[in-house]
N, CA, C and O atoms as a Tripos MOL2 file, in Angstrom:
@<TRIPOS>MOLECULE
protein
  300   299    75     0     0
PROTEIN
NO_CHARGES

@<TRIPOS>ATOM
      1 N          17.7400    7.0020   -3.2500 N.3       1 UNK1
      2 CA         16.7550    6.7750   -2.2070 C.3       1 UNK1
      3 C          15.3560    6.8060   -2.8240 C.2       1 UNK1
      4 O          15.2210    7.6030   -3.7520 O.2       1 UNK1
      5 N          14.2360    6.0390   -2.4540 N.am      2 UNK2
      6 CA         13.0020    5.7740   -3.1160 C.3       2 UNK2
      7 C          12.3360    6.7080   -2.0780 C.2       2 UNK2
      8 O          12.4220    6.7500   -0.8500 O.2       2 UNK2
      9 N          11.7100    7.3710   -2.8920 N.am      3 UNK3
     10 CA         10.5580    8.4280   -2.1050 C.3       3 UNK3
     11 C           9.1600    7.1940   -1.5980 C.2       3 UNK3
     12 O           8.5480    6.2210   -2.0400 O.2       3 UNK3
     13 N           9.2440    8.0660   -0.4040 N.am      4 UNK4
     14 CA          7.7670    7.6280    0.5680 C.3       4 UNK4
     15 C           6.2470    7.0760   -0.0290 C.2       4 UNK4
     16 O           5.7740    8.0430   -0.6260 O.2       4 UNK4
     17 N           5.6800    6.3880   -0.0790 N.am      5 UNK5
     18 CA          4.9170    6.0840   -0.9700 C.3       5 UNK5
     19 C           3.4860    6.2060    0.2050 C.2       5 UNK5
     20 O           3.6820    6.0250    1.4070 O.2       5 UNK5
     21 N           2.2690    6.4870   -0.2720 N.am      6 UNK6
     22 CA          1.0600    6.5200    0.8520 C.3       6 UNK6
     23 C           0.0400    5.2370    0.3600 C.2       6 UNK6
     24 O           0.1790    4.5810   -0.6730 O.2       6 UNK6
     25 N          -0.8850    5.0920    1.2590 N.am      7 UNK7
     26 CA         -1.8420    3.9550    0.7980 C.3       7 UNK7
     27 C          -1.9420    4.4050   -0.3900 C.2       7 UNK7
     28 O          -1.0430    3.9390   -1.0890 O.2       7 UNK7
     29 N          -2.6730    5.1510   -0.9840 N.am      8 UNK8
     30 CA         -3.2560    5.7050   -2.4790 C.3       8 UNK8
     31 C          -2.1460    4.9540   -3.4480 C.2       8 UNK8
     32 O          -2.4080    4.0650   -4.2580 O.2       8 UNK8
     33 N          -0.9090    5.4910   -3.1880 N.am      9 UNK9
     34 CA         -0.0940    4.6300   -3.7150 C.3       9 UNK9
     35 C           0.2990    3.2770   -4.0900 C.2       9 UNK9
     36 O           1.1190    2.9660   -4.9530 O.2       9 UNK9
     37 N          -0.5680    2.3060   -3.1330 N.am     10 UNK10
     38 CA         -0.5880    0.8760   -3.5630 C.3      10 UNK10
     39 C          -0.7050   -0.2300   -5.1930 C.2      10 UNK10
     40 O          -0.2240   -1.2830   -5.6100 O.2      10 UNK10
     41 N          -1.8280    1.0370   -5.7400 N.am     11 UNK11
     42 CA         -1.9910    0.4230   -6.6660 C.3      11 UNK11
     43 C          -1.2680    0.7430   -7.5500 C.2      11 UNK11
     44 O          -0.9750   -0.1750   -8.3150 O.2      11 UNK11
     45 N          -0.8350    1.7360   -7.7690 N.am     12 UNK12
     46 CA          0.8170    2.2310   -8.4210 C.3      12 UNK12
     47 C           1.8260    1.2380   -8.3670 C.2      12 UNK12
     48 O           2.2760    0.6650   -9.3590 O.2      12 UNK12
     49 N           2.2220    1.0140   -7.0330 N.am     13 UNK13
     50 CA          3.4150    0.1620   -7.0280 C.3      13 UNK13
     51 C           2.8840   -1.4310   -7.3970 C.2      13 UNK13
     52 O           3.8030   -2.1460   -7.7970 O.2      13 UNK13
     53 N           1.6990   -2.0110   -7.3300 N.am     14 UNK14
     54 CA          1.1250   -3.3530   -7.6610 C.3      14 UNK14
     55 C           0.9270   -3.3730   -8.9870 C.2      14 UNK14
     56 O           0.7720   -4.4670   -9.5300 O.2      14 UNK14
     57 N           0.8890   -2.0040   -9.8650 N.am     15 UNK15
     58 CA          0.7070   -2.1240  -11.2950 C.3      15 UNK15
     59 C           2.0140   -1.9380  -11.8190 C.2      15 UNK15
     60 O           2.1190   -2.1420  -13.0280 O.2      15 UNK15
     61 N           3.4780   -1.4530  -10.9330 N.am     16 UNK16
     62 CA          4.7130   -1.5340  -11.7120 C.3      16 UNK16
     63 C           5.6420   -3.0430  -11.2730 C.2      16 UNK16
     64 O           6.7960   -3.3420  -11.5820 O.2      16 UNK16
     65 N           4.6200   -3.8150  -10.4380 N.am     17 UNK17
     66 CA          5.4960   -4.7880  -10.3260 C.3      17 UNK17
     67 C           4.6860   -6.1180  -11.3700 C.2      17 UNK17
     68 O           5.1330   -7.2160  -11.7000 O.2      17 UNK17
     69 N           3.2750   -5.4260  -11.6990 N.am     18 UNK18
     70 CA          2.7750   -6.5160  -12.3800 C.3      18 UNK18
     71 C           3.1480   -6.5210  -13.6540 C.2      18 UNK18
     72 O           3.1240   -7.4560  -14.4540 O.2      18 UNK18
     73 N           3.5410   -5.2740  -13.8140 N.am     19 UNK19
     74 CA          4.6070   -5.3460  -15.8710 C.3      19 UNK19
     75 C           3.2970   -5.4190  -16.6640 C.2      19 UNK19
     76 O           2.3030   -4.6930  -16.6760 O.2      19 UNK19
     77 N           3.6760   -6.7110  -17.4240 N.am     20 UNK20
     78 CA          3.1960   -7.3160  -18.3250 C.3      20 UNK20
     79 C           2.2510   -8.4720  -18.3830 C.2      20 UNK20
     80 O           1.9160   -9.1460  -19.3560 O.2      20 UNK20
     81 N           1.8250   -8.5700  -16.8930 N.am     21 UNK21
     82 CA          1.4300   -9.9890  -16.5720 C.3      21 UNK21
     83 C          -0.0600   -9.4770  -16.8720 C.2      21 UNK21
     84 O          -0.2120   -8.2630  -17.0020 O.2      21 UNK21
     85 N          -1.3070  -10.4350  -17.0060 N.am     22 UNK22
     86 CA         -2.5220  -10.5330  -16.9080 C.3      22 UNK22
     87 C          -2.7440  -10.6590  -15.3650 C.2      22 UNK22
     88 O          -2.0080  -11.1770  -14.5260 O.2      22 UNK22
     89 N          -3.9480  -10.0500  -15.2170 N.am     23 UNK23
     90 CA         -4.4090   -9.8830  -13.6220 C.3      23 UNK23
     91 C          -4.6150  -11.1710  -13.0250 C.2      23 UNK23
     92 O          -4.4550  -11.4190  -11.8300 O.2      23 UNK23
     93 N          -5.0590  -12.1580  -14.1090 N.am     24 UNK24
     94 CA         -5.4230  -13.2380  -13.4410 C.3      24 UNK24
     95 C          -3.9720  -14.0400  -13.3680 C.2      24 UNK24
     96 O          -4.0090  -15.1390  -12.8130 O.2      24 UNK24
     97 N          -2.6640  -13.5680  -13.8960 N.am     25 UNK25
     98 CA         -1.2600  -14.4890  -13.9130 C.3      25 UNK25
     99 C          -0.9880  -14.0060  -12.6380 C.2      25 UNK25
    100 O          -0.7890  -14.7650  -11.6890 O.2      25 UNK25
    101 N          -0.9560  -12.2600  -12.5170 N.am     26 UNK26
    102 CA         -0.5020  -11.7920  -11.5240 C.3      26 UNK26
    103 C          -0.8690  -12.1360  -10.2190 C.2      26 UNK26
    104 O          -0.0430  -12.2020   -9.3090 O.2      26 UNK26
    105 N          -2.5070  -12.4420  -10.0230 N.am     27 UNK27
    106 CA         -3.1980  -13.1690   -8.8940 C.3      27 UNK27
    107 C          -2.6660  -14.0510   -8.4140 C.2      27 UNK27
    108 O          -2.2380  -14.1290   -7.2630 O.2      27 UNK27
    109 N          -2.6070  -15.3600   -9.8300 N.am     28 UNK28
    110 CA         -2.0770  -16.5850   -9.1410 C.3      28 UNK28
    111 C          -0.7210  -16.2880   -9.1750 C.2      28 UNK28
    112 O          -0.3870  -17.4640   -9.3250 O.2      28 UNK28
    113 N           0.4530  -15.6320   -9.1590 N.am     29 UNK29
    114 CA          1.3030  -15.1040   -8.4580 C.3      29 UNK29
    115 C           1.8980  -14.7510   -7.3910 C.2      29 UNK29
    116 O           3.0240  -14.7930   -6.8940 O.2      29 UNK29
    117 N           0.3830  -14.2240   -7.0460 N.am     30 UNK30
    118 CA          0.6280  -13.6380   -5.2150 C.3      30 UNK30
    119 C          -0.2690  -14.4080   -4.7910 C.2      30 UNK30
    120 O          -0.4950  -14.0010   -3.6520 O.2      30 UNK30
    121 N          -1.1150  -15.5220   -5.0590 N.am     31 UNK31
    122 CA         -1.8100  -16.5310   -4.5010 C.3      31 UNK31
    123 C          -3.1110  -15.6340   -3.9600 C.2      31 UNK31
    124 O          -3.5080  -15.9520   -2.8390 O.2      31 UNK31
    125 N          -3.6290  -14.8400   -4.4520 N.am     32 UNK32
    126 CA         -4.6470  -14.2000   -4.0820 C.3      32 UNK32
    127 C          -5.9170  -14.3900   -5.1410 C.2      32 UNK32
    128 O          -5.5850  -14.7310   -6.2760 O.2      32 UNK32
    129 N          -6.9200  -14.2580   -4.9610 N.am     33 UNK33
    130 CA         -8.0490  -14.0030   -5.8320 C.3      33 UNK33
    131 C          -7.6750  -12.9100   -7.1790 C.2      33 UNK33
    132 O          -7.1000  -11.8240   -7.1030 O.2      33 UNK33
    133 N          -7.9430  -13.2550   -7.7900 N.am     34 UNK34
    134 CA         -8.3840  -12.1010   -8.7930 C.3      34 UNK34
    135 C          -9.1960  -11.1700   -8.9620 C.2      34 UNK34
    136 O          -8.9490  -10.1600   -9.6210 O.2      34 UNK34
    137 N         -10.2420  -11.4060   -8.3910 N.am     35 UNK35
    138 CA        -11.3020  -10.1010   -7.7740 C.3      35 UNK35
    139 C         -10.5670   -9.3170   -6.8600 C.2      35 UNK35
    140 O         -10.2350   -8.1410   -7.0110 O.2      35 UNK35
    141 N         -10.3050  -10.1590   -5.7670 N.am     36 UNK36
    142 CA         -9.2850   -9.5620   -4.2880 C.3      36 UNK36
    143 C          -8.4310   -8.1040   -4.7380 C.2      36 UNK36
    144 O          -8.4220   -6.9190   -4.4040 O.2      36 UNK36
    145 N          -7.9050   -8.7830   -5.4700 N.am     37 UNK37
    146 CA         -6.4900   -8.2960   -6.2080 C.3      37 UNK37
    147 C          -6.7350   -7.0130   -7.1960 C.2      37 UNK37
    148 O          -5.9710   -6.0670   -7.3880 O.2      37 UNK37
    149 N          -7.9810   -7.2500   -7.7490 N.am     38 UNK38
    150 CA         -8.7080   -6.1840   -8.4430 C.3      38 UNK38
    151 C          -9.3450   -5.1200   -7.7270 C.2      38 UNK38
    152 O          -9.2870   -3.9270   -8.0250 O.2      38 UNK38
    153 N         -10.0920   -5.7450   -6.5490 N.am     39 UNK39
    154 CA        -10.2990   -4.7920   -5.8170 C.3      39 UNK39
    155 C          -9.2210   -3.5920   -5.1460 C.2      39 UNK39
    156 O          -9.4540   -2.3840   -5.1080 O.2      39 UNK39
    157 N          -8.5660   -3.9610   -4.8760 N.am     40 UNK40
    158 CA         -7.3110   -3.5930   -4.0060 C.3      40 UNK40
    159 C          -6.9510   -2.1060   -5.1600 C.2      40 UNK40
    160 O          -7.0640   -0.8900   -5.0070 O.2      40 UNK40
    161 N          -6.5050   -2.9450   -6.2530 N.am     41 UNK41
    162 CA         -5.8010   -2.2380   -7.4850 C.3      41 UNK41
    163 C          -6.5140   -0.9740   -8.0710 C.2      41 UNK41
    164 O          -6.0500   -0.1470   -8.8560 O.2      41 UNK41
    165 N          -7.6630   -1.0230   -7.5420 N.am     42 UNK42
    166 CA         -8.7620    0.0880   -8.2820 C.3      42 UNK42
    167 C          -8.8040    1.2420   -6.7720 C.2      42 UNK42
    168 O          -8.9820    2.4530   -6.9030 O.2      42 UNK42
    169 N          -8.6040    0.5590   -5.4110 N.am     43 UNK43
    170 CA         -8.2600    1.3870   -4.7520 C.3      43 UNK43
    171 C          -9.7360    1.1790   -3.9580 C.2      43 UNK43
    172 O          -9.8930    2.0100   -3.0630 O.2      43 UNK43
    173 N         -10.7160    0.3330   -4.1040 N.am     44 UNK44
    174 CA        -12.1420   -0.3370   -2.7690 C.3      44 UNK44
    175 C         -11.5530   -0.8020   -2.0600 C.2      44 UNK44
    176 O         -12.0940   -0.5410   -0.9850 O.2      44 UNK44
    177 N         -10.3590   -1.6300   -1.8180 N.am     45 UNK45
    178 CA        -10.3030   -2.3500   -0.4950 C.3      45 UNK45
    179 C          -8.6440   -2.0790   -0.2610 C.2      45 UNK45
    180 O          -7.7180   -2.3040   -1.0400 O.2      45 UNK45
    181 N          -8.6260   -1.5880    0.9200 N.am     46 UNK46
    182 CA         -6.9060   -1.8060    1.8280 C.3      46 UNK46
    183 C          -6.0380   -3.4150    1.5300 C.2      46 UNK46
    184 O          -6.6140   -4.4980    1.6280 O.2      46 UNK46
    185 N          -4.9120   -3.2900    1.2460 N.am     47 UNK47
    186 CA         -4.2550   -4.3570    0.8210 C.3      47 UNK47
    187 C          -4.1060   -4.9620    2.7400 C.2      47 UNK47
    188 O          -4.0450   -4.4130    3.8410 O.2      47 UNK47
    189 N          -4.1030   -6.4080    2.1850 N.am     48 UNK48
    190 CA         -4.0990   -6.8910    3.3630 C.3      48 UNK48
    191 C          -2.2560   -7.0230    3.5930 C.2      48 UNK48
    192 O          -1.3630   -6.7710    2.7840 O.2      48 UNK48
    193 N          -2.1660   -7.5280    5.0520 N.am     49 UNK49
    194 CA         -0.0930   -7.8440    5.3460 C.3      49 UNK49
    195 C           0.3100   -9.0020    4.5780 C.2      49 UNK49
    196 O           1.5040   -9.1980    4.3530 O.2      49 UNK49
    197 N          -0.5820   -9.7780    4.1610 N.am     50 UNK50
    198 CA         -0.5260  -10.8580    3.3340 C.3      50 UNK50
    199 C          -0.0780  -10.8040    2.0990 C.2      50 UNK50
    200 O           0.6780  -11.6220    1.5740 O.2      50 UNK50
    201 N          -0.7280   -9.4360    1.4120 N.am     51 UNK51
    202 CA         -0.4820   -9.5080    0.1860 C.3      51 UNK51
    203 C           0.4880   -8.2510   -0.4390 C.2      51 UNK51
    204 O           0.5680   -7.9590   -1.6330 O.2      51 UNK51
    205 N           1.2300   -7.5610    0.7330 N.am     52 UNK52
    206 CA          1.9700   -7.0900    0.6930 C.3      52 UNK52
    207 C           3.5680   -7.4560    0.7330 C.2      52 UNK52
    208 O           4.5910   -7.0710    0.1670 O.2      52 UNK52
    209 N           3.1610   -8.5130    1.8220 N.am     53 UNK53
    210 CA          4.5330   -9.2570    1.5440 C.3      53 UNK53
    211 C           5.0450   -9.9330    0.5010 C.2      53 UNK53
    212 O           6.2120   -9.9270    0.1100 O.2      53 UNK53
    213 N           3.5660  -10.8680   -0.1940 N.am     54 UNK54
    214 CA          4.3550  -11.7370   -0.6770 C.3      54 UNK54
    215 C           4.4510  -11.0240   -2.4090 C.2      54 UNK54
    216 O           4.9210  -11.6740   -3.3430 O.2      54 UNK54
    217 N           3.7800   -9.2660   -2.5940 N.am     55 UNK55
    218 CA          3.8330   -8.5330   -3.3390 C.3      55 UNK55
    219 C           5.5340   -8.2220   -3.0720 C.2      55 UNK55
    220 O           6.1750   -8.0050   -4.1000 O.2      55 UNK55
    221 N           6.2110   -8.1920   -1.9020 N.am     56 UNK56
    222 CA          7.6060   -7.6440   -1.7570 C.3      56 UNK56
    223 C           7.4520   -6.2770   -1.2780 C.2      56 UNK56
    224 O           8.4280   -5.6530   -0.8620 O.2      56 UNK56
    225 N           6.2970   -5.7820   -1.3130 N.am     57 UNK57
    226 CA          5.8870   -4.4870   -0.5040 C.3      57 UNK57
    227 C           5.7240   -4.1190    1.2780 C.2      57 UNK57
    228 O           4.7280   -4.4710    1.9100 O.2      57 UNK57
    229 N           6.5390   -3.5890    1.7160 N.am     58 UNK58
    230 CA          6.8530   -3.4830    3.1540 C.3      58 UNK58
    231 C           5.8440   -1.8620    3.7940 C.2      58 UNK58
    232 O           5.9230   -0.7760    3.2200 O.2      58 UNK58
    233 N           5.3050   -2.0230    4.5790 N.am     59 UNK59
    234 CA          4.4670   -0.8380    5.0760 C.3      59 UNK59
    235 C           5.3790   -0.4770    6.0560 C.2      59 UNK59
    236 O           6.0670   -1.3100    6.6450 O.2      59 UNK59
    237 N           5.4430    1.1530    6.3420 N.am     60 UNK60
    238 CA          6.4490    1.5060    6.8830 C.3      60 UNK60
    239 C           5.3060    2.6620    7.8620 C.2      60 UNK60
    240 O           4.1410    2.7990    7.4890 O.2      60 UNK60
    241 N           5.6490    3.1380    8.6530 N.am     61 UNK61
    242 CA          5.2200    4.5430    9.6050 C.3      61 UNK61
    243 C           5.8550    5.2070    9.8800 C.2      61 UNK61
    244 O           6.9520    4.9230   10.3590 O.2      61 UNK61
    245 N           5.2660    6.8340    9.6190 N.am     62 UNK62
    246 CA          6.4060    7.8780    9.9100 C.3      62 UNK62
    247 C           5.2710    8.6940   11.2800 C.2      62 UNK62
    248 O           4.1810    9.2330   11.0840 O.2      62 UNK62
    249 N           5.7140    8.5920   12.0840 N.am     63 UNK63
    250 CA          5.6350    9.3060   13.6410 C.3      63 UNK63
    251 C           5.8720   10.7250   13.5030 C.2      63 UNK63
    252 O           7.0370   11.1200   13.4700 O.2      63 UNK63
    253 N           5.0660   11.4070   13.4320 N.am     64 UNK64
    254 CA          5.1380   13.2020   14.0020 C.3      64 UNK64
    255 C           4.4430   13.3800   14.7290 C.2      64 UNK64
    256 O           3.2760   13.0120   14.8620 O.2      64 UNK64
    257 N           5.4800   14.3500   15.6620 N.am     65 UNK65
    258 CA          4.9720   14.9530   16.8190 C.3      65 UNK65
    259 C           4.3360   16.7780   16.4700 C.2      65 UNK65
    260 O           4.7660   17.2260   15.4070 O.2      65 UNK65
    261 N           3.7130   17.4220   17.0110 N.am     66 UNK66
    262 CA          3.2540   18.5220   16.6690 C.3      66 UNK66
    263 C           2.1220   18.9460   18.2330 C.2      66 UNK66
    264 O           1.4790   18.2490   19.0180 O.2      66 UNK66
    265 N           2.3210   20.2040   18.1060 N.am     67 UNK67
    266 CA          1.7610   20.7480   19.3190 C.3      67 UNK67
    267 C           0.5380   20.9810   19.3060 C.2      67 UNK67
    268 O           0.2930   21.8450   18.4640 O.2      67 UNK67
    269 N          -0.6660   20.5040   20.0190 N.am     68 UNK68
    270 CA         -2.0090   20.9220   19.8370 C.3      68 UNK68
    271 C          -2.1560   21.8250   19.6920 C.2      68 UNK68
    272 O          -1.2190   22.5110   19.2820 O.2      68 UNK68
    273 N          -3.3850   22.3820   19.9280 N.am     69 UNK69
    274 CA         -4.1600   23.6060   20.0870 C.3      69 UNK69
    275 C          -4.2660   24.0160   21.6610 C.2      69 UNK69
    276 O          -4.1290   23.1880   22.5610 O.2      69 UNK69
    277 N          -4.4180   24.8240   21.7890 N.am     70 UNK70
    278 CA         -4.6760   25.1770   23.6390 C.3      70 UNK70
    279 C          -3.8990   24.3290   24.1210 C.2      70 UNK70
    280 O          -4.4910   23.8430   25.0840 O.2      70 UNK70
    281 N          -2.5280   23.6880   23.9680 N.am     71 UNK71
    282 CA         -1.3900   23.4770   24.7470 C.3      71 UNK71
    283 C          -0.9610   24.5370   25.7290 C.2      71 UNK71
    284 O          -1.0790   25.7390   25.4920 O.2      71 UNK71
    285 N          -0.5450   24.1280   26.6480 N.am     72 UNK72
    286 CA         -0.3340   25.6270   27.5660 C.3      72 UNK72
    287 C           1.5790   25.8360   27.0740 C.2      72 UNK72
    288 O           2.3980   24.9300   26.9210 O.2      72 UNK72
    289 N           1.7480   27.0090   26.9640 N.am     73 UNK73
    290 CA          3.2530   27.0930   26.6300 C.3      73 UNK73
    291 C           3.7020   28.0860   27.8620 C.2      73 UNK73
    292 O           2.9080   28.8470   28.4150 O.2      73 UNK73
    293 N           5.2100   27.9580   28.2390 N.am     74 UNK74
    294 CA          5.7120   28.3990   28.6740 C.3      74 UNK74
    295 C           5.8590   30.0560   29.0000 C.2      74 UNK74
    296 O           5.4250   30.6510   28.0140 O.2      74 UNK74
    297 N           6.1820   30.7270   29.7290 N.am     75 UNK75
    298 CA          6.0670   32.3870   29.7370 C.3      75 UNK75
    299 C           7.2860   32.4420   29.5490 C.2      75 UNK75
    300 O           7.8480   33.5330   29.4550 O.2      75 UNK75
@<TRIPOS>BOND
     1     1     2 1
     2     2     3 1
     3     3     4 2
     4     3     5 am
     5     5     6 1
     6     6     7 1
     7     7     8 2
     8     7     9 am
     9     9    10 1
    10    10    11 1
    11    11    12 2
    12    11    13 am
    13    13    14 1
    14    14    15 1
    15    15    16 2
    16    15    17 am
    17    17    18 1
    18    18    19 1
    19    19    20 2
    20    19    21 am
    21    21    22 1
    22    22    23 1
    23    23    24 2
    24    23    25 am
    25    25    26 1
    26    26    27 1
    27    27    28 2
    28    27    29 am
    29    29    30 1
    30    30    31 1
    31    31    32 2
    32    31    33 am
    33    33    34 1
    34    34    35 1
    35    35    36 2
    36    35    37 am
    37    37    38 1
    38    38    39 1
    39    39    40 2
    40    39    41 am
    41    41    42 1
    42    42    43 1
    43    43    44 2
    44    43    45 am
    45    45    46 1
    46    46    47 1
    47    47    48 2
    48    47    49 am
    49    49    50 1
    50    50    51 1
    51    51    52 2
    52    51    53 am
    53    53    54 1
    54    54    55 1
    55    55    56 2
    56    55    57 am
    57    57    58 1
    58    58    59 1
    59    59    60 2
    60    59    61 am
    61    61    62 1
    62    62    63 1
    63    63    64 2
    64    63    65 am
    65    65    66 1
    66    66    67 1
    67    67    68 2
    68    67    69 am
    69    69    70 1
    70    70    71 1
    71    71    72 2
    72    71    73 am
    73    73    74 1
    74    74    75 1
    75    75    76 2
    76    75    77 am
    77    77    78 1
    78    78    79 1
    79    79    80 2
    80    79    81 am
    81    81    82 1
    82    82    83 1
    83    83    84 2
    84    83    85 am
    85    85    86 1
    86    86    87 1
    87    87    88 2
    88    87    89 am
    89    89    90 1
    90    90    91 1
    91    91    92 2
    92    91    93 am
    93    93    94 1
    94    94    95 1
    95    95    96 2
    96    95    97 am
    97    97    98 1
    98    98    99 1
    99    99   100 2
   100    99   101 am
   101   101   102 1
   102   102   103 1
   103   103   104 2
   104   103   105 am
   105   105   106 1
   106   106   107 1
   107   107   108 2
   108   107   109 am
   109   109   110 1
   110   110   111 1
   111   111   112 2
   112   111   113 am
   113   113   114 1
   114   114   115 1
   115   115   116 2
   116   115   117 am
   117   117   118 1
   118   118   119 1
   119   119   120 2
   120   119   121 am
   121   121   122 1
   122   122   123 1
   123   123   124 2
   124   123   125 am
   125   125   126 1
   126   126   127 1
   127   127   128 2
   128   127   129 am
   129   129   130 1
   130   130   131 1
   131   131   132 2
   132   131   133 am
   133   133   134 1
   134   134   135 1
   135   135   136 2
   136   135   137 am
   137   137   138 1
   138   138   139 1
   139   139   140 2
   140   139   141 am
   141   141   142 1
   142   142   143 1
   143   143   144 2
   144   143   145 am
   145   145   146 1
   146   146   147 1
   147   147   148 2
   148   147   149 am
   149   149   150 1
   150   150   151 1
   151   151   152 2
   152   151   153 am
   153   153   154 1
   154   154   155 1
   155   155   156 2
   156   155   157 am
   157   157   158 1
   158   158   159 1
   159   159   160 2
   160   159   161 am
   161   161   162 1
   162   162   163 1
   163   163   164 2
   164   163   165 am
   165   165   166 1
   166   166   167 1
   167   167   168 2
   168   167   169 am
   169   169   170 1
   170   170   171 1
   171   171   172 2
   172   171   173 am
   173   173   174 1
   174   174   175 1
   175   175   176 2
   176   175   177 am
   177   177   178 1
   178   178   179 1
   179   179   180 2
   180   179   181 am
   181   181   182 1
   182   182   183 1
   183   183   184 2
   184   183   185 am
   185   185   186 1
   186   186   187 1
   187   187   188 2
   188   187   189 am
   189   189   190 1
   190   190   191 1
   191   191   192 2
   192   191   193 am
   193   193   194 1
   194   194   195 1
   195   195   196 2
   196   195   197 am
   197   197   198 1
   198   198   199 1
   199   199   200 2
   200   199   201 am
   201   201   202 1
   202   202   203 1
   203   203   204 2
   204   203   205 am
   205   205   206 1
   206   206   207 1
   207   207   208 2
   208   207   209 am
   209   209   210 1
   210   210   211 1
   211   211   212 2
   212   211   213 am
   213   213   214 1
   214   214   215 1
   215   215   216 2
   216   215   217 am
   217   217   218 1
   218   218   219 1
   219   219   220 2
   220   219   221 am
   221   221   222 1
   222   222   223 1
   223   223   224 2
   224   223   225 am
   225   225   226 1
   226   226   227 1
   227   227   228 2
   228   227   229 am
   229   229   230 1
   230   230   231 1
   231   231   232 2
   232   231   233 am
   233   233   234 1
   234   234   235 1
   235   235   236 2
   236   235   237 am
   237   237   238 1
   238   238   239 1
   239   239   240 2
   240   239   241 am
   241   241   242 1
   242   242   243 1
   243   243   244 2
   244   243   245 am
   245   245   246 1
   246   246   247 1
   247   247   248 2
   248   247   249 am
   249   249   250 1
   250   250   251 1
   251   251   252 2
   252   251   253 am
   253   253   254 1
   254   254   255 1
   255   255   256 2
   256   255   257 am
   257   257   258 1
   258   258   259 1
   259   259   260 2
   260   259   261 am
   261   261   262 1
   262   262   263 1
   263   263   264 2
   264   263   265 am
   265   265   266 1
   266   266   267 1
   267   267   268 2
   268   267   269 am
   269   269   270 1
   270   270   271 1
   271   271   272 2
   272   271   273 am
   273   273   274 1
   274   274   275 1
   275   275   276 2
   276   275   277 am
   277   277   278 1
   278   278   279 1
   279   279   280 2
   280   279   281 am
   281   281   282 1
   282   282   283 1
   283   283   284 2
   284   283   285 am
   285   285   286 1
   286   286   287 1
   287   287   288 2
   288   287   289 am
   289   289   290 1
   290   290   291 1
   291   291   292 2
   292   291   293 am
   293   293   294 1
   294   294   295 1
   295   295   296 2
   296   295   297 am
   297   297   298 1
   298   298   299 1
   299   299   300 2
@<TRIPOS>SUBSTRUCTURE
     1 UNK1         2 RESIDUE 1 A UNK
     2 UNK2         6 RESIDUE 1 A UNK
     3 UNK3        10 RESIDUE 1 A UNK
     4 UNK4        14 RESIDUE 1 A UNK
     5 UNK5        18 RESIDUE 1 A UNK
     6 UNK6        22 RESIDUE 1 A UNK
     7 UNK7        26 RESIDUE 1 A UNK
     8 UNK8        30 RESIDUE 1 A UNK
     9 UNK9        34 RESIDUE 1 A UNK
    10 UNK10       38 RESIDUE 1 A UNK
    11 UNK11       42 RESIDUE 1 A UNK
    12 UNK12       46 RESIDUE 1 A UNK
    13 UNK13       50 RESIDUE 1 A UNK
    14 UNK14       54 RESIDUE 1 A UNK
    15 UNK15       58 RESIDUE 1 A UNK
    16 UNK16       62 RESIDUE 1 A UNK
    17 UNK17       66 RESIDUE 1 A UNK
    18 UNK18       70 RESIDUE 1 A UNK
    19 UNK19       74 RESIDUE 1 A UNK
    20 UNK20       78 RESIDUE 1 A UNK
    21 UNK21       82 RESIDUE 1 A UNK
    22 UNK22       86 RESIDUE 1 A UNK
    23 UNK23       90 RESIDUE 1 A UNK
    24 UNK24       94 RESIDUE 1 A UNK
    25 UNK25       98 RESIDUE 1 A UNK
    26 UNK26      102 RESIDUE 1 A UNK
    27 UNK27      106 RESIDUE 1 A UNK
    28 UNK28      110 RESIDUE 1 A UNK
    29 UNK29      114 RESIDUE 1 A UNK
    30 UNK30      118 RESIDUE 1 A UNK
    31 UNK31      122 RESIDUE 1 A UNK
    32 UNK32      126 RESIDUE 1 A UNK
    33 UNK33      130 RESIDUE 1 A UNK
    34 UNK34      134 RESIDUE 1 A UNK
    35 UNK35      138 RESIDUE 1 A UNK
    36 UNK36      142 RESIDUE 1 A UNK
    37 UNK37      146 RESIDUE 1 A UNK
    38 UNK38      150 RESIDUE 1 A UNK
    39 UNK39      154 RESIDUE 1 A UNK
    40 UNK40      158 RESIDUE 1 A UNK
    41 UNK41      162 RESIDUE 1 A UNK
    42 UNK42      166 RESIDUE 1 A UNK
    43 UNK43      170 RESIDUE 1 A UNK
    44 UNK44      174 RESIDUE 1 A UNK
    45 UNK45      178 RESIDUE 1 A UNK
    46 UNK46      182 RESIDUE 1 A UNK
    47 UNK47      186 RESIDUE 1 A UNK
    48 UNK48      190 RESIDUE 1 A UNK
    49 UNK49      194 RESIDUE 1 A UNK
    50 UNK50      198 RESIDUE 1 A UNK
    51 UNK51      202 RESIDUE 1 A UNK
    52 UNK52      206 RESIDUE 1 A UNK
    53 UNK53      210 RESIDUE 1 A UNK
    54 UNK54      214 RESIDUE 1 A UNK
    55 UNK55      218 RESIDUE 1 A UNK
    56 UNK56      222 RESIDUE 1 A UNK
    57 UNK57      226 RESIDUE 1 A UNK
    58 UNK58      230 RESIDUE 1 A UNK
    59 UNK59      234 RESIDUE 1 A UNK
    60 UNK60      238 RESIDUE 1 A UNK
    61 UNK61      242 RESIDUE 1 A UNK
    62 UNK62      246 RESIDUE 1 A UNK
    63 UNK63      250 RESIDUE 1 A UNK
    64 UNK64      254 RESIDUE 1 A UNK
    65 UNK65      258 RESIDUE 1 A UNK
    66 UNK66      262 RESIDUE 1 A UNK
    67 UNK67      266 RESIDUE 1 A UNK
    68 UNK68      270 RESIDUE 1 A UNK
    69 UNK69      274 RESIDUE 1 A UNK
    70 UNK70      278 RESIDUE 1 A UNK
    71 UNK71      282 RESIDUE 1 A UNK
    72 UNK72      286 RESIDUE 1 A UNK
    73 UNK73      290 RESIDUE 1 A UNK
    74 UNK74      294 RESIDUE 1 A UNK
    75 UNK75      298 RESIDUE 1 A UNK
């Protein structure tokens, strides 16, 4: 099973799928800019749904529930 990965994590997984490639192979790869793509990778800009997909990278959400503060509880 592959552990949970967080935004911060993006550029981690975009630098183990880029191997060996040059930024600018890897760009025209995912059909994105090379700045774009640089940006992203250094961790200035949020990857867009665009370039996650066609990276093969799927965004996922994990939902927790948790009890406020000054919730009223039961006697």
């Amino acid at each position: 099973m592959t552990r949970s990965r967080t935004t911060d994590d993006v550029s981690e997984l975009l630098a183990e799928l880029q191997g060996d490639r040059t930024l600018t192979k890897f760009a025209e790869d995912l059909r994105v800019s090379k700045a774009y793509l640089s940006m992203v990778m250094s961790g200035n800009k949020p990857p867009s749904e665009k370039l996650l997909k066609r990276a093969g990278i799927r965004r996922t959400i994990k939902i927790n529930y948790e009890v406020f503060p000054g919730a009223k509880k039961g006697d």
